[in-house]
N, C-alpha and C positions, 0 to 999 in steps of 0.2 A: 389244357389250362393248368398252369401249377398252383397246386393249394396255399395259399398263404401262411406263412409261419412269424417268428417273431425272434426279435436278438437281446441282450439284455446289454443295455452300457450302463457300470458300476460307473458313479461319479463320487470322488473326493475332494472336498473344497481345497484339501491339503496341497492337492494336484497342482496346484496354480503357479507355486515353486519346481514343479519339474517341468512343465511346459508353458514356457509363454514368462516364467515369474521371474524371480532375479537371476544375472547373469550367474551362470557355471554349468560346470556338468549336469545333463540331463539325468540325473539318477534321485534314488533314493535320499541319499545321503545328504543332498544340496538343500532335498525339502527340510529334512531334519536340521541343517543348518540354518537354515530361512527362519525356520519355525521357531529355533531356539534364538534368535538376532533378531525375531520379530520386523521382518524385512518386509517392504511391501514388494506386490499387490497386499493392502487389507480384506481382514475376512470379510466385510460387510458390501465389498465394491470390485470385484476382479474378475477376471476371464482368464478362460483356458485355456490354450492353444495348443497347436500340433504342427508338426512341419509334414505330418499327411494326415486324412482322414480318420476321424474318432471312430468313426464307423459310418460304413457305407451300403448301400444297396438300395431295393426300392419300394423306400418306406414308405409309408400312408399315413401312419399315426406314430406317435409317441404319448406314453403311456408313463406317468409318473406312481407307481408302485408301493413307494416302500420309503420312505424318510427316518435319518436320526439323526437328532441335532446335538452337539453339548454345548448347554446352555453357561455361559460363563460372563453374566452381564451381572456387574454387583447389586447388592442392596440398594446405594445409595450412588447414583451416576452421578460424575463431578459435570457440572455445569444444567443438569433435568433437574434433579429433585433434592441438590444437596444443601440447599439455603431457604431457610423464613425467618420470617421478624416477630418480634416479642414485642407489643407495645405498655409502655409504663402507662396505666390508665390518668395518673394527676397531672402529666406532662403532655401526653398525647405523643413523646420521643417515642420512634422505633430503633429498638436493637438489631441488628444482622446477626443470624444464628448461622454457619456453616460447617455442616457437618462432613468430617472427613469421608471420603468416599470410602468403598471397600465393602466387603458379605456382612452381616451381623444377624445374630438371632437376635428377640427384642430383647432379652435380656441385656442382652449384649449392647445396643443399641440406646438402651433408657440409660447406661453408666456412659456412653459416649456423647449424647446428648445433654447431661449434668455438667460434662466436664466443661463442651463448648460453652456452655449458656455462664457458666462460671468465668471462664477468660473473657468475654464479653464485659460490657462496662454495666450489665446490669447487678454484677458482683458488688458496687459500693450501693446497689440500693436491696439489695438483697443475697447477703453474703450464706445463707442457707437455703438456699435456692436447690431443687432437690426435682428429679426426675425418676419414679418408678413404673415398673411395668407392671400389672397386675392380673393375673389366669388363672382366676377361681375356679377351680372342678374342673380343669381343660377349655373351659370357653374359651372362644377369641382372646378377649378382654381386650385392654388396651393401657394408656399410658397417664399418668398423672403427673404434672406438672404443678409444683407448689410451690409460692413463694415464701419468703418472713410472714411474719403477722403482720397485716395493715399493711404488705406492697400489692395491689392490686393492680391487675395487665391484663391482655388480650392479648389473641391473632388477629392485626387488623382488617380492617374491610379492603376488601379486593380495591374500591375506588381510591384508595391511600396508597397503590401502590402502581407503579407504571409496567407497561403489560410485559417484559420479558419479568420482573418482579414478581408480579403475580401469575403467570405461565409457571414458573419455578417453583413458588411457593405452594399451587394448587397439587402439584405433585409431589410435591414434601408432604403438604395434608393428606392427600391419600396414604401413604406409607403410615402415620402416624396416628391420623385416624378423628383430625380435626374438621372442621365444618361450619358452616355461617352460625350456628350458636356458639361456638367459642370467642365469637365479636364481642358480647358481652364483657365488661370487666369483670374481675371476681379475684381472690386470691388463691385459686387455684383451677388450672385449666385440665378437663378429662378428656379423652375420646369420646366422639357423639359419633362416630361413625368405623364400620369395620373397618381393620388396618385392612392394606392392599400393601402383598409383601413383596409380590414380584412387580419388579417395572415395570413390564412390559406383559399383560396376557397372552399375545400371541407373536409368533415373525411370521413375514412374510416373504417367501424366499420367489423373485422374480426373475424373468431375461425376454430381452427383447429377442434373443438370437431364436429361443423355441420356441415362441411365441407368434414370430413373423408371418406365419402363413393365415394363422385361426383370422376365416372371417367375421366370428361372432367374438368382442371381446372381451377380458374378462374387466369386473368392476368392485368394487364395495362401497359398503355407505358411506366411509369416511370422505373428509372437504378435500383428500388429495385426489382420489379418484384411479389407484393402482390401476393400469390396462395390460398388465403382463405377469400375473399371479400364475405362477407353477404350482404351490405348496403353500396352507395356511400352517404352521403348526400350532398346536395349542398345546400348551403348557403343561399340561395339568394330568396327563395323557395315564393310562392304566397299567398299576403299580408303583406309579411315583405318591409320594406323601405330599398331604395338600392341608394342614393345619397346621395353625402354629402352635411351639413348644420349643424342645429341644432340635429336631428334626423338621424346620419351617422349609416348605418349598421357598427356593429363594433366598437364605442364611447362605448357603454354598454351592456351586456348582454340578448341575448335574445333566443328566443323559437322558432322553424324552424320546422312543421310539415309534413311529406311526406306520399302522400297518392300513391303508388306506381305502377304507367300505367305499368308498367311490373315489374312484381314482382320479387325478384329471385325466383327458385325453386329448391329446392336441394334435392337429392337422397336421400334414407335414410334406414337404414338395418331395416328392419319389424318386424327381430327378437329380436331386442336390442331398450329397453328403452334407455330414455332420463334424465340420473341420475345426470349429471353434465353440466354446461355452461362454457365457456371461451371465452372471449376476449379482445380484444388489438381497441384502436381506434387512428389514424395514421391521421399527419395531409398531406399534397398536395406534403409537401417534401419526407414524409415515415417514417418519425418518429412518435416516442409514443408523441400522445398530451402534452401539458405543465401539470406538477401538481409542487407546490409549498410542502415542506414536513413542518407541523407543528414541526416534531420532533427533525428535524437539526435546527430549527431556522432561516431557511431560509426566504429572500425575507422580512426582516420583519414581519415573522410569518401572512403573507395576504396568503390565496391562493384561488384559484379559480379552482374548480371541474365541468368538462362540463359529463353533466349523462345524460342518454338516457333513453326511453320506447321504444319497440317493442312488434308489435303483429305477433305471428307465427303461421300457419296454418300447422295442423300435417295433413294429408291426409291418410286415413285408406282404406290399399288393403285388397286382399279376403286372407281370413283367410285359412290356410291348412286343 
């Protein structure tokens, strides 16, 4: 009986342009062209391909190892979290606040927030209209919003708003750090609640191709109900920086590497190589990560691709 051993296949999301991705030569260089033309397959939805075997023998399990992801999904995602309303409390009118997308520290953030809220029409009712950020002794803190004297506003109530509206806006308050007490009028609105600076706490990198065998499958609490989870990654992972200031997780992109105290491991037919890869990486809410398309001219042609490595452990049973 021969003892069982194990193979390692290195995967690069990058890959996706050398095999199976846009037309050209199968080489290096094509991915680097891809990469920099921002060509799909997109990071958040593609597969691998080969015109033979990724790796072959007779596996039993695979074994997810080792992940690192760079996280490159801005501060402020244009169409999630980059628009709320300001309501003139004597009028009951709501303003549309949208904030240009992009990384920002708060600092950063409270002077681009002034600006929008300024171009808005609430400028002829309140032409010093003034947004600061505030991080006494390093705390959290948060964000002060203050109008003239005697213009008195709110965040309205979620019922004021119709639900891609308020879907939007509840994630704008997260980031900012608003909450059902900020409904009150007043002539100036603070954080009642810790800013939340990353969009996204965790991804979820999924495929139905390594996952097809597992008869037990996999789940979460969330209302979408993920059944093909390879990898949760969490954000916040050790030695990255996790407060804000100058260096706020989430102000700019970075590099989050997991070395995995419980791996997954997944089943796997002994008999069937491993010819193709697929996956989708989902952010906290369940959707496909942000990608910006070079080729619609969107977002001002910026985008920002969050690509991953993984290391998988093929586990080799006894041969017939």
């Amino acid at each position: 009986m021969a003892q069982a051993s194990n193979a390692m296949l290195a995967i690069n999301s990058l890959d996706r342009y050398i095999v199976g991705g846009h037309s050209g030569p199968n080489t290096t260089a094509n991915a680097l062209f891809a990469e920099y033309l921002n060509y799909p397959p997109y990071c958040n939805d593609f597969q691998i391909q080969s015109p033979g075997a990724l790796l072959y023998g007779y596996m039993t399990k695979l074994i997810v190892s080792q992940v690192q992801l760079q996280y490159n999904i801005p501060t402020v995602v244009p169409g999630k979290n980059d628009q709320f309303f300001i309501q003139d409390a004597n009028t009951a009118i709501k303003y549309l606040i949208t904030i240009p997308y992009g990384f920002y520290t708060p600092i950063e953030l409270a002077a681009v927030l002034q600006i929008a809220i300024l171009q808005s029409d609430i400028v002829f009712l309140a032409p010093l209209f003034t947004v600061t950020y505030n991080n006494i002794n390093g705390n959290i803190g948060g964000f002060l919003f203050q109008g003239n004297d005697g213009f008195r506003f709110n965040f309205p109530s979620l019922e004021e708003l119709d639900l891609q509206q308020a879907i939007i806006s509840l994630k704008a308050y997260k980031l900012i750090g608003m909450n059902i007490f900020n409904v009150q009028p007043a002539t100036q609105q603070e954080s009642k609640s810790a800013l939340t600076w990353l969009y996204t706490q965790y991804i979820d990198i999924t495929s139905e191709t390594l996952t097809k065998y597992q008869n037990i499958k996999d789940s979460d609490t969330s209302a979408q109900k993920l059944n093909s989870i390879i990898a949760r990654i969490y954000l916040s992972g050790v030695g990255v920086p996790n407060q804000l200031g100058n260096s706020v997780l989430g102000s700019a992109p970075f590099i989050v590497v997991q070395d995995l105290n419980s791996p997954k491991i997944i089943r796997w037919n002994r008999d069937e190589a491993i010819n193709s890869l697929d996956f989708q990486l989902r952010d906290m809410y369940g959707d496909l990560i942000f990608i910006s398309n070079y080729a619609n001219n969107a977002f001002e042609q910026t985008f920002y691709n969050t690509e991953f490595q993984m290391t998988l452990l093929c586990i080799e049973g006894e041969r017939h």
